[in-house]
C-alpha positions in Angstrom: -7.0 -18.6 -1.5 -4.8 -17.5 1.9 -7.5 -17.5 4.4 -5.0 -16.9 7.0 -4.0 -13.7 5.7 -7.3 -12.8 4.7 -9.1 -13.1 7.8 -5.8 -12.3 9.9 -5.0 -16.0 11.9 -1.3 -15.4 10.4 -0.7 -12.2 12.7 -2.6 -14.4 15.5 0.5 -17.3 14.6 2.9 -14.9 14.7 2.1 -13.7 18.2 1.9 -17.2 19.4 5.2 -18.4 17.7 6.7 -15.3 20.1 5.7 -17.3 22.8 7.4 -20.3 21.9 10.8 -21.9 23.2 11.9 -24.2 20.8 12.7 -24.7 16.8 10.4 -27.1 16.6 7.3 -25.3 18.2 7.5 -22.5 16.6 7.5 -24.4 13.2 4.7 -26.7 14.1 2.9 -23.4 15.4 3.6 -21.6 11.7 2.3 -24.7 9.7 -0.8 -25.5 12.3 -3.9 -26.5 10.5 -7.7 -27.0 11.0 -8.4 -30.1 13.3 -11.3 -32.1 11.7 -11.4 -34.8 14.7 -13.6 -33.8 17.1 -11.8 -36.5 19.5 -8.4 -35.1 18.9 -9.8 -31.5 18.6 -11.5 -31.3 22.4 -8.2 -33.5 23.9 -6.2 -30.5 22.3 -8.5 -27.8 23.6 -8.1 -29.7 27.2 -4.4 -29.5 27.2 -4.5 -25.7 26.5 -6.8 -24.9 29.6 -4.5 -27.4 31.6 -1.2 -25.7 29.8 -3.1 -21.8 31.3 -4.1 -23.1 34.6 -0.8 -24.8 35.2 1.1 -21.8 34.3 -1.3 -19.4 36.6 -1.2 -21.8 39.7 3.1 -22.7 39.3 4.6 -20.2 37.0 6.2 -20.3 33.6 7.4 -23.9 32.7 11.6 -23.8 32.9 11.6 -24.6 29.2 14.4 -23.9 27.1 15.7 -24.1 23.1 17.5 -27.7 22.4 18.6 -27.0 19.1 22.2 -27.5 20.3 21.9 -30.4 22.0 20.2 -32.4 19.0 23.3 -31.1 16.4 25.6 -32.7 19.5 23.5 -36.1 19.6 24.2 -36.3 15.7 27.6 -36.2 16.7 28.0 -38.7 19.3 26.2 -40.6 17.0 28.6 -40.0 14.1 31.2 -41.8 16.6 33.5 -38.1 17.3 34.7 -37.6 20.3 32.6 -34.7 22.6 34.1 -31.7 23.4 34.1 -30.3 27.1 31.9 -27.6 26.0 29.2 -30.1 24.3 29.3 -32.1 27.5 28.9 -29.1 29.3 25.6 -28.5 27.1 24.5 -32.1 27.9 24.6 -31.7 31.7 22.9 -28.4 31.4 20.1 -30.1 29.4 20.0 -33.0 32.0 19.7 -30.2 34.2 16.6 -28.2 32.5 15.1 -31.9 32.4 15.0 -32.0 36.1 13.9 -28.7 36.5 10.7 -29.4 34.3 10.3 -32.8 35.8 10.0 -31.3 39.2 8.1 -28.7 37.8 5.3 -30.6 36.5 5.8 -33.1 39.8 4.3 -29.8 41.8 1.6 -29.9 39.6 0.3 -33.0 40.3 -1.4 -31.3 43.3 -4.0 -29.7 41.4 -4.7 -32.8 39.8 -4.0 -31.4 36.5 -3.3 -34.1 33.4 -0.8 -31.9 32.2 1.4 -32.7 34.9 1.7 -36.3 34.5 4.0 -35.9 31.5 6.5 -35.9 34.0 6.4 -39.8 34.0 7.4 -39.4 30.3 10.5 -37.5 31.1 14.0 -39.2 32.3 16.4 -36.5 34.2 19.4 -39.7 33.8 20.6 -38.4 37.0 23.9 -40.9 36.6 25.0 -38.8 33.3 24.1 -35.8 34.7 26.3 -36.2 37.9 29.2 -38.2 35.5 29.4 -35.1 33.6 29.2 -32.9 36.1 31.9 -34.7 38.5 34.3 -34.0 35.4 33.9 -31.6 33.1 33.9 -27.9 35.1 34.5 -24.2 33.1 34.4 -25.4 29.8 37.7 -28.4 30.4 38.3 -31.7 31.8 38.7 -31.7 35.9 42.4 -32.4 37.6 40.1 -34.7 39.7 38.4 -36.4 36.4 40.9 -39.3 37.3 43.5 -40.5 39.3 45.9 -40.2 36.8 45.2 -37.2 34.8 45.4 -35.6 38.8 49.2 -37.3 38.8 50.1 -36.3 35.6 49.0 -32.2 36.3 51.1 -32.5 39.5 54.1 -33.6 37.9 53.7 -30.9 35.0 53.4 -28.4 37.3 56.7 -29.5 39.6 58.2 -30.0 36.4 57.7 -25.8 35.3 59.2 -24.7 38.7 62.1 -27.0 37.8 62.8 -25.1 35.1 61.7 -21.5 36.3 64.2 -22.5 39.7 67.1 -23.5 37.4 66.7 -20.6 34.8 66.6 -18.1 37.9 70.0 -20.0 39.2 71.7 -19.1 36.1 70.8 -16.2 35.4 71.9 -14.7 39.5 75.3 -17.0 38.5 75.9 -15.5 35.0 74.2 -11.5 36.3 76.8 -9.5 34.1 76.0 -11.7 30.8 72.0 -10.8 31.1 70.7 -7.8 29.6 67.4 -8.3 32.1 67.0 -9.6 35.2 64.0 -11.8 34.7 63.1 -14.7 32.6 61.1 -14.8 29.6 59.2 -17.3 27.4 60.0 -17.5 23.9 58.0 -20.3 22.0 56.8 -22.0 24.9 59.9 -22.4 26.5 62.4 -20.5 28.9 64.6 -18.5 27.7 67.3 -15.8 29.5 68.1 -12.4 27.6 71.5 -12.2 27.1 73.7 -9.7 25.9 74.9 -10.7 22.3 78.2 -10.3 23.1 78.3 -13.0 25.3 76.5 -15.7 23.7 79.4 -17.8 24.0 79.0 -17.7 27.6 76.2 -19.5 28.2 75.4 -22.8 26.7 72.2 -23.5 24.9 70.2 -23.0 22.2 68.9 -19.4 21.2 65.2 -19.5 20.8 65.0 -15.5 19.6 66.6 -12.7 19.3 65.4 -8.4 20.2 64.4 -6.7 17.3 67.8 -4.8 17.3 69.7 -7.8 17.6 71.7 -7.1 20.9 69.6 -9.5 23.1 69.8 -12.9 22.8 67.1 -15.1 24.4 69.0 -18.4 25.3 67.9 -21.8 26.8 70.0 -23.4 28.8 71.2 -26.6 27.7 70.8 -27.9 31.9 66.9 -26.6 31.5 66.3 -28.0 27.6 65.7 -31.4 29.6 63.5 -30.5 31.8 61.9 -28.8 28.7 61.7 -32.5 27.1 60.1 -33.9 30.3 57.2 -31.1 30.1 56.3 -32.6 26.8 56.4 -36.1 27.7 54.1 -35.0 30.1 51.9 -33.1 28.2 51.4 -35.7 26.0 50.7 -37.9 28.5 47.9 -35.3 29.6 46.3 -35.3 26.4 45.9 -38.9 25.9 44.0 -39.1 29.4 42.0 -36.3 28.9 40.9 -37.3 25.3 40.6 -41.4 27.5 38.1 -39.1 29.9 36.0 -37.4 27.1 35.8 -40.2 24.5 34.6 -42.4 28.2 32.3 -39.6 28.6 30.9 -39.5 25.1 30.5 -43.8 25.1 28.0 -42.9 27.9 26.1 -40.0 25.9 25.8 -42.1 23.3 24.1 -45.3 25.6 21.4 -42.9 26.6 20.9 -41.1 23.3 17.7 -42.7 23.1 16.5 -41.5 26.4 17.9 -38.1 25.5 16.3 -37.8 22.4 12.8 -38.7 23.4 13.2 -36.5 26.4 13.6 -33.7 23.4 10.4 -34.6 21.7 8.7 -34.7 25.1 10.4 -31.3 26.0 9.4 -29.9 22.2 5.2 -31.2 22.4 5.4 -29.6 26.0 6.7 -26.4 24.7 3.4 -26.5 22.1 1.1 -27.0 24.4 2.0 -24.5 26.9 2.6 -21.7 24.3 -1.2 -22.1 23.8 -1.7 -22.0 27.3 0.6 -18.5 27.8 -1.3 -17.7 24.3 -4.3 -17.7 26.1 -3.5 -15.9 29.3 -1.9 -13.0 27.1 -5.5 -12.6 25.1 -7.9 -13.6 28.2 -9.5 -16.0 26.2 -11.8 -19.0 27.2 -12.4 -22.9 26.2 -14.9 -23.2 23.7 -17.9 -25.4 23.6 -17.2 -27.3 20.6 -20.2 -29.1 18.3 -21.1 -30.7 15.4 -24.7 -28.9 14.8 -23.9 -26.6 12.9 -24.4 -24.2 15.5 -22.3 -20.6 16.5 -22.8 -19.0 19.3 -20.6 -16.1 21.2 -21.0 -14.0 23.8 -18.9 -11.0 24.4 -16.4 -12.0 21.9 -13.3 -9.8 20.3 -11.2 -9.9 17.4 -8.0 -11.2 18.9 -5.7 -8.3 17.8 -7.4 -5.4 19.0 -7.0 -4.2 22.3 -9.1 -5.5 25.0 -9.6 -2.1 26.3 -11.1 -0.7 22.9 -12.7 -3.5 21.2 -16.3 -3.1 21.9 -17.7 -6.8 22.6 -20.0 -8.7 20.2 -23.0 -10.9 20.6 -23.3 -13.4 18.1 -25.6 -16.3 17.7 -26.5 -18.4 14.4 -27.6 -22.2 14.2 -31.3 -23.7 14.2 -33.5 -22.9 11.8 -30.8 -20.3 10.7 -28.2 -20.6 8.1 -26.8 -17.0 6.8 -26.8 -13.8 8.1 -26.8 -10.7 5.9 -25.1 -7.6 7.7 -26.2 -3.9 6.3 -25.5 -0.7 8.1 -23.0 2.7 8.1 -19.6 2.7 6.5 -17.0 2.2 9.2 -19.9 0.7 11.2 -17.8 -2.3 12.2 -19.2 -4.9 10.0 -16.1 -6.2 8.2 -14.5 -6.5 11.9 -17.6 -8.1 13.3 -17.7 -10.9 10.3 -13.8 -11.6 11.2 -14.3 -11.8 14.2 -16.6 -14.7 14.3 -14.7 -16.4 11.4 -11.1 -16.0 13.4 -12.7 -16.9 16.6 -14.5 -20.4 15.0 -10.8 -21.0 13.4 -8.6 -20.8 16.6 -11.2 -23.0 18.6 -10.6 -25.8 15.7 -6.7 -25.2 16.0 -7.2 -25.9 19.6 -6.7 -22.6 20.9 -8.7 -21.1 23.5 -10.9 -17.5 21.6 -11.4 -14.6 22.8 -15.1 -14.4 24.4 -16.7 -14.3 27.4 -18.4 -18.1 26.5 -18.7 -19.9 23.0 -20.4 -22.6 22.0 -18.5 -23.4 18.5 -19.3 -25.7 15.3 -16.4 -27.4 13.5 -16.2 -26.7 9.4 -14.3 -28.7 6.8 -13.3 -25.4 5.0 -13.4 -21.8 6.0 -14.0 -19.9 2.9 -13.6 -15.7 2.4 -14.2 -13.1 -0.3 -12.3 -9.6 1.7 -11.3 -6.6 0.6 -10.0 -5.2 -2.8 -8.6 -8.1 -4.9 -7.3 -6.4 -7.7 -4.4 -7.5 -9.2 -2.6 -5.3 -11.9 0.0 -8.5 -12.7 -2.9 -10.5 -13.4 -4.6 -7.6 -15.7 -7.4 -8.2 -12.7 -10.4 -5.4 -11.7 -11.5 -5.1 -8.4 -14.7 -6.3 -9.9 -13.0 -9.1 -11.8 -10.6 -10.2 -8.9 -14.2 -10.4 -6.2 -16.1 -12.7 -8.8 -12.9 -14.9 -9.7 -12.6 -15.7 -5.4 -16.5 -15.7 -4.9 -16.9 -18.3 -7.8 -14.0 -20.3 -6.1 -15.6 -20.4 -2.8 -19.0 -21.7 -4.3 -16.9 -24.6 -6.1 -16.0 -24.9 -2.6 -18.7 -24.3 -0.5 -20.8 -27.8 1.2 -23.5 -28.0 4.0 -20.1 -28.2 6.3 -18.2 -25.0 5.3 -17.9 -21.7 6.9 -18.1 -18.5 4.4 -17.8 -14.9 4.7 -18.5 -12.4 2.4 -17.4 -8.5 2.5 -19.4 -6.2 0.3 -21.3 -8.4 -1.7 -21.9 -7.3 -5.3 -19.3 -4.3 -4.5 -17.2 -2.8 -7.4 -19.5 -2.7 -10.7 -22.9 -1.2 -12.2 -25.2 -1.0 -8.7 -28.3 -2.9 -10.6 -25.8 -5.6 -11.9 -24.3 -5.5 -8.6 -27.5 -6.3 -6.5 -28.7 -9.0 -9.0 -25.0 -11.1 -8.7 -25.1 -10.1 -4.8 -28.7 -12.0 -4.8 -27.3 -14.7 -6.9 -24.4 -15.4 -4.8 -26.9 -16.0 -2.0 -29.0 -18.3 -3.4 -26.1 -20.6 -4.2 -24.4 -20.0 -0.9 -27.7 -21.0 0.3 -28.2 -23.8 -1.6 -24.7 -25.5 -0.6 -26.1 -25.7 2.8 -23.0 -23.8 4.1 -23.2 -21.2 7.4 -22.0 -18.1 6.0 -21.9 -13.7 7.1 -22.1 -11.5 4.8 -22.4 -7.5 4.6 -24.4 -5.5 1.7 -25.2 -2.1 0.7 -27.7 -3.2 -1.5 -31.7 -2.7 0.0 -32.7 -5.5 -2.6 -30.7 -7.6 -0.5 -32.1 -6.7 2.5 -35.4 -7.5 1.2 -34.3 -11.0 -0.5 -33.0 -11.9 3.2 -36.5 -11.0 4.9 -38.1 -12.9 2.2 -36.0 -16.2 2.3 -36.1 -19.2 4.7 -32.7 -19.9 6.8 -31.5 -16.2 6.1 -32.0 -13.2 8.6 -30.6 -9.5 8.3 -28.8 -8.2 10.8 -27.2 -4.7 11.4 -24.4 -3.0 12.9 -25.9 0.5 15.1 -24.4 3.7 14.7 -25.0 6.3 17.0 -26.5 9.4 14.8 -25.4 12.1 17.5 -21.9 11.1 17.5 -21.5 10.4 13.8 -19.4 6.7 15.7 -20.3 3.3 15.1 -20.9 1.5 18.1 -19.9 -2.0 17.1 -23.2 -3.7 18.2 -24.5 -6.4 15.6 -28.5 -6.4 16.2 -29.7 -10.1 14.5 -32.9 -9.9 13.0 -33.0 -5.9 12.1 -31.9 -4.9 8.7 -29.8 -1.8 9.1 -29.6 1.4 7.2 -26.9 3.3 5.1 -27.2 6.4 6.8 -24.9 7.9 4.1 -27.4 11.0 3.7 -27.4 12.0 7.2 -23.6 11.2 7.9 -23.2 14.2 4.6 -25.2 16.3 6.0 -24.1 16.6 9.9 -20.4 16.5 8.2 -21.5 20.1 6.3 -22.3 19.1 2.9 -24.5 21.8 1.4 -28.1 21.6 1.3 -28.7 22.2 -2.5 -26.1 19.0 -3.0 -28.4 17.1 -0.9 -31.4 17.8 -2.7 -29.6 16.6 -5.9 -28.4 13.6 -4.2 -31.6 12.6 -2.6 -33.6 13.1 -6.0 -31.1 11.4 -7.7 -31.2 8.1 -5.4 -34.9 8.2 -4.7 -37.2 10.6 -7.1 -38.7 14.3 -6.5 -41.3 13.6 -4.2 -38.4 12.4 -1.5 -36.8 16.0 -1.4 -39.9 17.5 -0.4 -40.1 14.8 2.7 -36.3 15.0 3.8 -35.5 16.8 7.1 -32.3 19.0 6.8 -30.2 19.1 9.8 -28.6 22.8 9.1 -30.0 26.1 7.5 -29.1 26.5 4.0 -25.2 26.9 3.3 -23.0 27.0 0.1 -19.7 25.0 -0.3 -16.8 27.6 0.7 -14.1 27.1 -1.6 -10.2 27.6 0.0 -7.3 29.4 -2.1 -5.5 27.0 -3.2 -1.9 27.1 -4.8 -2.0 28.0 -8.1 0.6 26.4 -10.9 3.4 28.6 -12.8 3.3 28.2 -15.9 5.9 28.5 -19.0 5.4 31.7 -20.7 5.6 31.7 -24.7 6.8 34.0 -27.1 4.1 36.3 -27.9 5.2 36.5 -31.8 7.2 34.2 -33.2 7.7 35.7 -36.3 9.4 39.1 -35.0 12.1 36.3 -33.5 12.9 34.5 -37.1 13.1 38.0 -38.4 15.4 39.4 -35.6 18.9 38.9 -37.7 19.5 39.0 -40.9 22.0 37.5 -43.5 25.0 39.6 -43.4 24.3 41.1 -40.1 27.7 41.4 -38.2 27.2 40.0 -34.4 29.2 39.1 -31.0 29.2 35.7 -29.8 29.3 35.0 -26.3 31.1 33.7 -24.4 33.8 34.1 -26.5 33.4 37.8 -27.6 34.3 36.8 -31.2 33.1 38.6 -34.0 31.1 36.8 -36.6 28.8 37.4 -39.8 24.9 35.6 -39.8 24.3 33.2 -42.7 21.6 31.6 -41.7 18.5 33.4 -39.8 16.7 31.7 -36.7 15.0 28.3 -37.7 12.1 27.6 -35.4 14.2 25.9 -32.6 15.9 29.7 -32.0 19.2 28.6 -33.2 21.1 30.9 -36.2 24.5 29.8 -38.3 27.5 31.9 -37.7 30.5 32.5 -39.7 33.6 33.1 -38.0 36.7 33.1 -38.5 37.5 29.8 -40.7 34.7 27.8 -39.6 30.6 28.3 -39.5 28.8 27.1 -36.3 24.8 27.3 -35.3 24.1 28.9 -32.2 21.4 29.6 -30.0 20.1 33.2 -30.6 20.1 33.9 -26.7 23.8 33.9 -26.8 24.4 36.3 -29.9 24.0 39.7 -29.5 23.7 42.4 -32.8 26.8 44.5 -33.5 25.9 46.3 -37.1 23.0 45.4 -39.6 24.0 44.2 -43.3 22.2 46.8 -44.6 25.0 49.2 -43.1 27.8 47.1 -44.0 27.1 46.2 -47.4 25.0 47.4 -50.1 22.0 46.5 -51.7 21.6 43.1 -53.7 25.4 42.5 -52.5 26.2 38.7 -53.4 26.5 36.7 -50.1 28.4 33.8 -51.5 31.5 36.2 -51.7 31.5 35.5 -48.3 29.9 32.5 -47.0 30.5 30.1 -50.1 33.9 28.8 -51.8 35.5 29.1 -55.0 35.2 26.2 -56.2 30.9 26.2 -55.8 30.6 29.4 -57.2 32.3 28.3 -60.3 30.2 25.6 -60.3 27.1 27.4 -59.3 28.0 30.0 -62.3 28.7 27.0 -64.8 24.8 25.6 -63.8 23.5 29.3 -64.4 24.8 28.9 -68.4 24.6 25.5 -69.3 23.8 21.9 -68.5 26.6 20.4 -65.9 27.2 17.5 -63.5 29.0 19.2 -61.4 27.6 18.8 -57.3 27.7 22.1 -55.1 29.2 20.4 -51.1 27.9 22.5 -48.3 29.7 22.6 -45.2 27.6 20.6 -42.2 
């Protein structure tokens, strides 16, 4: 049984998840449960209305996703060696930390207990300002260290070396150069010249023009300064990779701190989605008890717009322990039941609901029977599918459960249905349970007035609108009004008077008050269906060529002789020229009967059969043979 899709809470998780920053929260938020402590449940409760009144006094919380920075914790752990970038994503974690701290710090004003998390949260302003002092645009500083500083200055002294002596050459040596500028080939300098005088210059050739008549040369005087530049270089990297793995032995000291300062960053993030949660639905803190007792004023179903839902007043406990809801189709009862049952459900996930004030019981099991269960996988009725969940909720069902019912007794034989609907009740009943539930059925009605802890209750419907108007009235049993609704929505007088004999005897006809003079039921044109016309005799088409008759085939135009008529598929045999075929009559057209081409009694098999069977055929006329005629397929 998925109560949360039933009843709708996982489109309410859905819409807090949104509101969630990290992984983690919006995981915790998809797999939140009932709380059945009442302890835990009110301290959870507290931290939502301190989550919404911090966020409306100081803003939204400077909270952001650390899913990177835990998968670069596991690898400072590992022992690797941090990049700049992930260092880069440490600092600006350090930094979010600090934000949050002093955000919660400014909170303290208000005396709110939210705020003094910020004593649980370590900024490690040291590693921060390490970091920071040394790592800048995604690399390792020139002023990370004193050497690394030394070692960029000489690299760059170094590459004007050899631009200065590469220029020198070329001015000295201006007729050997196809260009008059340097170039880098490979990562090293290189002068374009002409391939004819490659002798000229000494060096090595790096590259060559695609058509062969540069060469790009280095100088053999600027190949050591070339071999200096490495040195260097290398000397740069091991300094650099000194710096990082220096920076990553620190990380890794205050992993610890880091890593709770996650979880602390991650249980914040929970508690104030419930807070923004609750300022997004303008909900309240709910009274929460353990009587047994539900009671809510002005209260809407979550997902509907505040501007259209129409409020509801709700109120069960005491002496009271089920409420049976009758009234109109589309009268709001199904909302009205969900509404109470998602309401109680978010006030025991520690959310804040959506009423004006609530005084709310906590349940060890919310139990539902909604809508149309049936399940054609399962070989499942509607019928079968309602009594399969209703007789797993009253397995379920204890003096500490919550249980709503939709259409009790719906989907079967109306007799049979009442009697299982008043069944259903008693047990529901006798398991002590607080349950809703809406009926149809005036049998019902009348078992509610009649029992102890259960009251009707109904949902009014204005009868000059024909609109529900979403008001549950407690301790009036409501009606159908499935007569009137016909008749202000034009259903013919005469169809009345069958339907309200029908339902309630002869005498009731006489009594009813029609709300329109006498009308008849217009009927519209409507489009009408084409049908297949059929020969009208089939026999003139079986008798339309003969055996013999000479005819055109089409679309060949060849001139062949019928020996076979039309079978009753419309499809004659055709000899032509050296073979026979079967054709559809449609494409054959008559050219001269038999009766004009041969004459009477003429023997067929002349034509249509071979020697060799009419031998055989006149052998079987005289005497007794085991010969075997072969027809052509």
């Amino acid at each position: 049984m998925n109560i949360d899709r039933q009843i709708e809470f996982n489109k309410v998780k859905e819409i807090w998840a949104d509101l969630a920053i990290t992984d983690w929260a919006k995981e915790r938020i998809r797999e939140t449960s009932l709380c059945f402590s009442e302890n835990e449940l009110k301290k959870q409760l507290r931290d939502t209305t301190d989550a919404r009144e911090l966020i409306e006094k100081t803003g939204n919380p400077p909270l952001q996703n650390i899913a990177e920075i835990k998968n670069i914790l596991l690898i400072v752990e590992k022992g690797d060696c941090l990049t700049p970038y992930q260092l880069e994503r440490v600092e600006k974690v350090l930094v979010a930390i600090k934000r949050l701290k002093d955000y919660l710090e400014r909170g303290k004003v208000y005396n709110n207990s939210l705020a003094y998390y910020e004593e649980n949260l370590d900024c490690i302003s040291e590693l921060r300002e390490e970091i920071g002092s040394k790592i800048r645009n995604g690399g390792v500083d020139d002023y990370a260290s004193k050497e690394l500083g030394q070692i960029r200055n000489e690299i760059i002294k170094c590459e004007e070396q050899m631009k200065q002596k590469a220029q020198q050459i070329m001015r000295t040596h201006k007729a050997y150069m196809a260009d008059n500028y340097c170039t880098y080939r490979n990562g090293r300098i290189c002068l374009p010249v002409k391939a004819e005088y490659r002798l000229k210059i000494t060096g090595s050739v790096i590259d060559k023009s695609s058509t062969g008549s540069t060469l790009f040369i280095e100088p053999s005087s600027v190949a050591k300064y070339y071999e200096e530049l490495q040195l260097l270089k290398i000397s740069e990297e091991n300094e650099v990779y000194r710096i990082l793995y220096t920076l990553s032995a620190i990380v890794l000291s205050a992993a610890s701190i880091l890593n709770a300062n996650l979880i602390m960053i991650e249980k914040l993030d929970f508690i104030f989605s419930k807070g923004k949660l609750s300022l997004d639905m303008d909900a309240i803190e709910p009274v929460i008890n353990t009587e047994r007792r539900i009671k809510l004023a002005e209260a809407r179903h979550p997902l509907m717009d505040k501007t259209n839902a129409v409020p509801l007043q709700f109120d069960i406990g005491e002496n009271v322990r089920g409420i049976v809801i009758t009234g109109p189709n589309t009268g709001g009862k199904t909302v009205a039941i969900k509404t109470v049952m998602l309401n109680c459900m978010m006030a025991q996930c520690g959310l804040h609901v959506t009423c004006e004030q609530a005084d709310i019981c906590m349940n060890s099991s919310y139990l539902c029977d909604i809508g149309d269960g049936q399940n054609l996988s399962e070989n499942l009725s509607t019928f079968s599918a309602h009594i399969t969940n209703v007789l797993e909720v009253l397995r379920e069902a204890d003096k500490d459960s919550f249980v709503i019912m939709d259409e009790l007794g719906s989907g079967t034989d109306p007799t049979e249905g009442m009697g299982i609907a008043i069944a259903i009740l008693e047990e529901i009943r006798k398991s002590g349970a607080v349950f809703l539930v809406t009926t149809h059925y005036p049998e019902v009605k009348e078992y509610a007035s009649k029992t102890e802890c259960i009251v009707n209750a109904r949902m009014e419907f204005d009868k000059e609108t024909l609109k529900p108007t979403y008001q549950m009235v407690i301790g009036e049993a409501g009606e159908s009004c499935a007569f009137y609704i016909a008749d202000r929505l034009g259903m013919p007088n005469e169809m009345l008077r069958v339907a309200v004999c029908a339902a309630y005897g002869e005498d009731a006809v006489d009594s009813y008050k029609f709300q329109k003079p006498e009308s008849e039921l217009v009927k519209r044109n409507t489009t009408r269906i084409s049908k297949t016309q059929k020969p009208k005799n089939k026999k003139s088409l079986s008798t339309k060529y003969n055996i013999g008759d000479s005819v055109m085939v089409y679309p060949e135009k060849k001139i062949g002789i019928v020996c076979e008529p039309i079978n009753e598929k419309g499809v004659l045999r055709v000899q032509l020229p050296n073979k026979k075929i079967w054709i559809n009559h449609k494409r054959v057209k008559l050219q001269v009967v038999a009766t004009e081409l041969y004459p009477e009694d003429y023997d067929f098999s002349i034509i249509f059969d071979t020697v060799e069977n009419r031998k055989k055929r006149h052998n079987m006329e005289r005497k007794y043979t085991d010969d075997v005629i072969e027809y052509e397929e």
